[in-house]
Wavefront OBJ file of the C-alpha trace (Angstrom):
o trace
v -161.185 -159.148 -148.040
v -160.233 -162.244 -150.126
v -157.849 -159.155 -152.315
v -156.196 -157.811 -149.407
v -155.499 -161.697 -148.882
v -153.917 -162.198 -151.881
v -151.931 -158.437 -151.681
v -150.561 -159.571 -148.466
v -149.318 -162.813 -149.479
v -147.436 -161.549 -152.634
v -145.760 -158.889 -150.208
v -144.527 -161.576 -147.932
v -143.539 -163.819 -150.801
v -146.388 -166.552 -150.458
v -146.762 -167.455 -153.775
v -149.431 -170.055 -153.268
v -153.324 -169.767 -151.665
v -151.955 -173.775 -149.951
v -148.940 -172.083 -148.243
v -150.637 -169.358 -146.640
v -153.343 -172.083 -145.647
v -150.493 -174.487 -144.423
v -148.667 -171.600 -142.873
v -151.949 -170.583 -140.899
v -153.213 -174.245 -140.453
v -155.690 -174.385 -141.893
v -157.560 -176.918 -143.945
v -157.026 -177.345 -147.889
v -159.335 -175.186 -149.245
v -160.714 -172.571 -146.735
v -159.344 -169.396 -148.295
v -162.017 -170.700 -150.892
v -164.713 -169.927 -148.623
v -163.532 -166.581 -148.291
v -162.985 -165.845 -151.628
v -166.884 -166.853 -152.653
v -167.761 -164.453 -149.816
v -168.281 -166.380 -146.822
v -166.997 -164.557 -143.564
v -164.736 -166.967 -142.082
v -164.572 -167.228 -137.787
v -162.715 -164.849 -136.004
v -159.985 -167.658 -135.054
v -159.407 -168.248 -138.786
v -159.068 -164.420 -139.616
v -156.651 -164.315 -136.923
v -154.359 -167.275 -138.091
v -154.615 -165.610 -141.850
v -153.545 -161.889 -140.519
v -151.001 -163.491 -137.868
v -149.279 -164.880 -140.637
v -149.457 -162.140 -143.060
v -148.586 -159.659 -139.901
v -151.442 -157.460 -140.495
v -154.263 -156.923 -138.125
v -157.717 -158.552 -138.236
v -159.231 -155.080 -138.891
v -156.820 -154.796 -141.882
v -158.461 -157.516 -143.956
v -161.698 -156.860 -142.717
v -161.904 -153.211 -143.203
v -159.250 -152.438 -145.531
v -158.366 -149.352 -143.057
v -155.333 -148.926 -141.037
v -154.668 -150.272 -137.571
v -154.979 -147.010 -135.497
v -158.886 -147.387 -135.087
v -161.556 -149.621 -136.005
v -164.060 -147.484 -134.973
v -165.533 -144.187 -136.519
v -164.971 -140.697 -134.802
v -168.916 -140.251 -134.639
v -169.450 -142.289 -131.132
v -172.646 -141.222 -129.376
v -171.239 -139.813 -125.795
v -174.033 -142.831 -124.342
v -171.849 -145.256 -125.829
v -168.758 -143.783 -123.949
v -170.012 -146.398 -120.774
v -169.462 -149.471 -123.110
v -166.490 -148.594 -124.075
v -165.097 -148.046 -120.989
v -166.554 -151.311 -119.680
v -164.476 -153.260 -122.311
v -161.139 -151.018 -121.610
v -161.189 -151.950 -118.158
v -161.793 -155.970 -118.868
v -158.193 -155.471 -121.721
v -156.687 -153.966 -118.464
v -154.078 -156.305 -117.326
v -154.370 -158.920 -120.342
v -151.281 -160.698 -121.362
v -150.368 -159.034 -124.979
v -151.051 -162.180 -126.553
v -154.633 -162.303 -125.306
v -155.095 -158.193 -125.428
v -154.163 -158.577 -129.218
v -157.001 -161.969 -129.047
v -159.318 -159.792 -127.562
v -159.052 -157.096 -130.000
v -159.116 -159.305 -132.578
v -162.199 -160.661 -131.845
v -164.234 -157.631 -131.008
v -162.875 -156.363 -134.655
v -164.597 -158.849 -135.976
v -167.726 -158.771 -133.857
v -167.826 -155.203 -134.908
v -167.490 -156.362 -138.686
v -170.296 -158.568 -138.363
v -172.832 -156.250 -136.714
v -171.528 -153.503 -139.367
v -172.519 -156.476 -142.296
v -176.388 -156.680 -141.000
l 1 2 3 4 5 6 7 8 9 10 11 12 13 14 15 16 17 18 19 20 21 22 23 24 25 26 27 28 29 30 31 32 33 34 35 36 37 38 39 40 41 42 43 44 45 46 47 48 49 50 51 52 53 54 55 56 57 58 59 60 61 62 63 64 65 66 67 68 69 70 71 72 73 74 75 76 77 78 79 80 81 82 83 84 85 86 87 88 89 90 91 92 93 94 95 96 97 98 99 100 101 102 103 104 105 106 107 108 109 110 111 112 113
Protein backbone atom coordinates (compact mmCIF):
# COMPACT_ATOMS: atom_id res chain seq x y z
CA UNK A 1 0.00 0.00 0.00
CA UNK A 2 2.71 2.36 1.39
CA UNK A 3 4.10 2.11 -2.86
CA UNK A 4 0.92 2.96 -4.35
CA UNK A 5 1.28 5.92 -1.70
CA UNK A 6 4.28 7.10 -2.87
CA UNK A 7 3.19 6.42 -6.93
CA UNK A 8 0.29 8.58 -6.29
CA UNK A 9 1.98 11.39 -4.76
CA UNK A 10 4.73 11.73 -7.49
CA UNK A 11 1.73 11.74 -10.09
CA UNK A 12 0.09 14.61 -8.36
CA UNK A 13 3.37 16.39 -7.80
CA UNK A 14 3.71 15.83 -3.89
CA UNK A 15 7.16 15.68 -3.60
CA UNK A 16 7.30 15.20 0.13
CA UNK A 17 5.76 12.15 2.60
CA UNK A 18 4.97 15.86 5.16
CA UNK A 19 2.86 17.43 2.33
CA UNK A 20 0.72 14.64 1.60
CA UNK A 21 0.42 14.27 5.54
CA UNK A 22 -0.29 18.12 5.86
CA UNK A 23 -2.49 18.01 2.82
CA UNK A 24 -4.57 15.05 4.44
CA UNK A 25 -4.15 16.31 8.10
CA UNK A 26 -2.67 14.27 9.46
CA UNK A 27 -0.06 14.07 12.15
CA UNK A 28 3.87 14.27 11.40
CA UNK A 29 4.75 10.98 10.91
CA UNK A 30 1.75 8.62 10.23
CA UNK A 31 2.52 7.60 6.66
CA UNK A 32 5.40 5.96 8.81
CA UNK A 33 3.07 3.64 10.31
CA UNK A 34 1.97 2.60 7.08
CA UNK A 35 5.04 2.18 5.55
CA UNK A 36 6.35 -0.41 8.52
CA UNK A 37 3.07 -2.20 7.76
CA UNK A 38 0.60 -1.09 10.13
CA UNK A 39 -3.02 -0.77 8.57
CA UNK A 40 -3.96 2.64 9.30
CA UNK A 41 -8.09 3.46 10.22
CA UNK A 42 -10.40 3.70 7.60
CA UNK A 43 -10.75 7.67 8.25
CA UNK A 44 -7.00 8.02 7.64
CA UNK A 45 -7.06 5.88 4.34
CA UNK A 46 -9.76 8.05 3.29
CA UNK A 47 -8.00 11.50 3.92
CA UNK A 48 -4.71 9.83 2.09
CA UNK A 49 -6.87 8.60 -1.17
CA UNK A 50 -9.14 11.89 -1.00
CA UNK A 51 -6.17 13.75 -1.52
CA UNK A 52 -4.42 11.66 -3.97
CA UNK A 53 -8.08 11.24 -5.80
CA UNK A 54 -7.93 7.59 -5.84
CA UNK A 55 -10.31 5.33 -4.07
CA UNK A 56 -9.76 3.58 -0.72
CA UNK A 57 -9.87 0.21 -2.57
CA UNK A 58 -7.07 1.57 -4.84
CA UNK A 59 -4.40 1.66 -2.15
CA UNK A 60 -5.69 -1.13 -0.42
CA UNK A 61 -6.03 -3.55 -3.18
CA UNK A 62 -4.00 -2.21 -5.85
CA UNK A 63 -7.12 -3.07 -8.28
CA UNK A 64 -9.25 -0.69 -10.09
CA UNK A 65 -12.34 1.07 -8.81
CA UNK A 66 -15.09 -0.89 -10.72
CA UNK A 67 -15.32 -3.69 -7.95
CA UNK A 68 -13.86 -4.56 -4.77
CA UNK A 69 -15.30 -7.70 -4.67
CA UNK A 70 -14.50 -11.03 -6.58
CA UNK A 71 -16.97 -12.48 -9.27
CA UNK A 72 -17.15 -15.84 -7.16
CA UNK A 73 -20.10 -14.61 -4.60
CA UNK A 74 -21.98 -17.56 -3.12
CA UNK A 75 -25.81 -16.86 -4.38
CA UNK A 76 -26.49 -17.06 -0.08
CA UNK A 77 -24.54 -14.06 0.15
CA UNK A 78 -26.77 -12.28 -2.51
CA UNK A 79 -29.25 -11.31 0.86
CA UNK A 80 -26.29 -9.31 2.43
CA UNK A 81 -25.61 -7.61 -0.25
CA UNK A 82 -28.77 -6.46 -0.94
CA UNK A 83 -29.28 -5.48 2.71
CA UNK A 84 -26.32 -2.99 2.42
CA UNK A 85 -27.58 -1.63 -1.21
CA UNK A 86 -30.73 -0.68 0.19
CA UNK A 87 -29.12 1.18 3.50
CA UNK A 88 -26.53 3.37 0.36
CA UNK A 89 -30.07 4.05 -1.10
CA UNK A 90 -30.71 7.65 -0.69
CA UNK A 91 -27.17 8.63 0.91
CA UNK A 92 -25.84 12.01 0.18
CA UNK A 93 -22.72 11.29 -2.34
CA UNK A 94 -20.46 12.45 0.19
CA UNK A 95 -21.57 9.85 2.72
CA UNK A 96 -22.37 7.00 -0.17
CA UNK A 97 -18.61 7.50 -1.17
CA UNK A 98 -17.95 7.33 3.21
CA UNK A 99 -19.84 4.37 3.25
CA UNK A 100 -18.08 2.65 0.56
CA UNK A 101 -15.07 3.62 1.79
CA UNK A 102 -15.41 2.10 4.87
CA UNK A 103 -16.87 -1.23 3.96
CA UNK A 104 -13.63 -1.37 1.46
CA UNK A 105 -11.75 -1.39 4.17
CA UNK A 106 -13.76 -3.65 6.43
CA UNK A 107 -13.54 -6.01 3.56
CA UNK A 108 -9.61 -5.50 3.53
CA UNK A 109 -9.36 -6.35 7.00
CA UNK A 110 -11.44 -9.54 7.10
CA UNK A 111 -9.50 -10.50 3.69
CA UNK A 112 -5.96 -9.84 6.02
CA UNK A 113 -7.09 -12.61 8.80
Amino acid sequence: MYERILEEMEKNGIRFVAELERKAGLSNGALKHIKSGHAPSADKLARIADVLGVSVNYLLTGKPDDDPFDDTTPPDVYEKQNKVLRLLDGLSDENYKAAIDYLTFLKFKEDMK
